[in-house]
C-alpha positions as CSV (number, residue, x, y, z in Angstrom):
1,X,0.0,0.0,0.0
2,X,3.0,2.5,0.7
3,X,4.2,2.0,-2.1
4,X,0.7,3.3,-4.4
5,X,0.3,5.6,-1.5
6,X,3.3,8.3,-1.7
7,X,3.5,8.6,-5.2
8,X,-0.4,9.8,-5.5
9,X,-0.1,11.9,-2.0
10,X,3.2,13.5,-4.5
11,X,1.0,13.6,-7.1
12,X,-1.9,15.7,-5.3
13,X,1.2,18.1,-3.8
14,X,2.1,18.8,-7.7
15,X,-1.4,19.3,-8.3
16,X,-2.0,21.6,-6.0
17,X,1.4,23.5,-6.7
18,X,0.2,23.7,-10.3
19,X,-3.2,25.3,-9.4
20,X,-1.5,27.8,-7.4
21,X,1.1,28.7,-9.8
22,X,-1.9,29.2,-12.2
23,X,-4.0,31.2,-10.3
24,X,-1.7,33.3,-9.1
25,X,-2.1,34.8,-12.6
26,X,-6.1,35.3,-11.7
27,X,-7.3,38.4,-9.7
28,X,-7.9,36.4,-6.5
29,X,-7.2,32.4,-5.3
30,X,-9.6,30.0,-4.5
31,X,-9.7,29.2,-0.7
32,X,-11.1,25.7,0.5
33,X,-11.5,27.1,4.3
34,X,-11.1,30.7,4.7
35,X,-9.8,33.6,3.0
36,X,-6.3,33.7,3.6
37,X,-4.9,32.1,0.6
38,X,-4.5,35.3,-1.3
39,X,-2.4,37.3,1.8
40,X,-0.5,34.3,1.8
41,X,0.7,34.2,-1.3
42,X,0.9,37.6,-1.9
43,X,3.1,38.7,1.3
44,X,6.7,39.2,1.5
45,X,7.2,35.4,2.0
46,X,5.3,34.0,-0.9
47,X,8.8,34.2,-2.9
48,X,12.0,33.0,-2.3
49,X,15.2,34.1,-4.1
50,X,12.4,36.2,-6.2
51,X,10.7,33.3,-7.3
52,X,6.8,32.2,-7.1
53,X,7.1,29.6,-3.8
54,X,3.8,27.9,-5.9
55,X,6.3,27.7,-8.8
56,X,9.5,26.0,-6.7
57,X,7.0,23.7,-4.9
58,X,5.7,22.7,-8.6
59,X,9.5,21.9,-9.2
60,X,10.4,20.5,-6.0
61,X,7.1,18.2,-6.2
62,X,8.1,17.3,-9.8
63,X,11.9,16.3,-8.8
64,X,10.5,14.6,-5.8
65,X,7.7,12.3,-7.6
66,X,10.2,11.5,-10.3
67,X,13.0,10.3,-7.6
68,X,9.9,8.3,-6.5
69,X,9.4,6.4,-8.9
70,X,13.2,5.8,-9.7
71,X,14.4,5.2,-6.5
72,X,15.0,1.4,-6.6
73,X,17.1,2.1,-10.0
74,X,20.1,2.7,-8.4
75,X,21.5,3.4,-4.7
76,X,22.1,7.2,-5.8
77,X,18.2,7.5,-6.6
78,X,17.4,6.5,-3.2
79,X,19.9,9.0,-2.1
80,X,18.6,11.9,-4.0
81,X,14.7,10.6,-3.1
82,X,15.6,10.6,1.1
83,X,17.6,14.0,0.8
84,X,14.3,15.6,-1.3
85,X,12.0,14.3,1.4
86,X,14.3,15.8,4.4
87,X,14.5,19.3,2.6
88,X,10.4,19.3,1.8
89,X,10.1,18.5,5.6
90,X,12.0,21.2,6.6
91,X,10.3,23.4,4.2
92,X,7.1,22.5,5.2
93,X,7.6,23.1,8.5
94,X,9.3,26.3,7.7
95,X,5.9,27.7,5.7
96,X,3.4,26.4,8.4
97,X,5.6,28.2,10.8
98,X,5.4,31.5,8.9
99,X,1.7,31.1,8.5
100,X,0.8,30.4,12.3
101,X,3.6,32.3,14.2
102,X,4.7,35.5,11.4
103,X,1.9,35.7,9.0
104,X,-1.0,34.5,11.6
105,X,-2.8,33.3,8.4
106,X,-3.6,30.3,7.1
107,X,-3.7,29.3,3.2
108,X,-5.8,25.8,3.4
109,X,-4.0,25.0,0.0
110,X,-0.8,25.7,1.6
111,X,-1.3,23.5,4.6
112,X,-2.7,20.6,2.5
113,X,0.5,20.8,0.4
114,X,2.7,21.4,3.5
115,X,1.1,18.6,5.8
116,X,1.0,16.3,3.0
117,X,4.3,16.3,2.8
118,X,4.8,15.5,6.6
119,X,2.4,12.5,5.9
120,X,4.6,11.6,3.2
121,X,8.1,11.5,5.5
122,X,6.1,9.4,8.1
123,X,5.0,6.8,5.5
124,X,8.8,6.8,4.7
125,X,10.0,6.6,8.0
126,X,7.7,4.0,9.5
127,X,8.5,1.8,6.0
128,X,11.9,2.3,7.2
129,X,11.5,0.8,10.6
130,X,9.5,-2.2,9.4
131,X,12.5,-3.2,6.6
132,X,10.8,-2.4,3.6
């Protein structure tokens, strides 16, 4: 079941980076709870090293679902797949911090993306305990 499981969770994270990189070019974002997704995105942390975050997640999420699939290749891909999930970790908890504690708003797309990929790092971990 892991194994089905994190490449679709990966595959909803690019989703959802996709739609926010698209509607960042619309007048206003689509919020599934609230109304925060636009301050979000908009504020002084919505880019990093002057690009879109929606648009590095959309990368990151691409790099990591294709590392997902080709991790059993060779030792390397592992590698690279284990080192992708420990930096989208700490990003994740980096932009649910800034949401709660800086921005005290929340962006429900955001935290989907952002929790998801905590889910994701458990489901690794807890694979990696039982020896898969």
């Amino acid at each position: 079941m892991r194994i089905k499981l994190i490449p679709a969770i990966i595959l909803g994270q690019l989703v959802l980076s996709a739609y926010l990189v698209h509607a960042k070019a619309q007048t206003e974002l689509f919020c599934v709870i609230g109304k925060s997704c636009d301050a979000v995105q908009q504020s002084v942390y919505g880019k990093l090293w002057g690009i879109d975050v929606s648009t590095l997640g959309l990368i990151a999420f691409g790099l990591l679902l294709i590392t997902a699939f080709t991790q059993h290749a060779h030792r390397y891909n592992r590698k690279l797949y284990l080192l992708c999930i420990v930096l989208g970790v700490m990003g994740a908890i980096y932009f649910i911090g800034i949401q709660l504690f800086v921005l005290k708003q929340i962006c429900s797309t955001c935290m989907v993306i952002d929790g998801s990929m905590l889910v994701v790092a458990w489901l690794e971990y807890r694979a990696w305990r039982k020896g898969y």
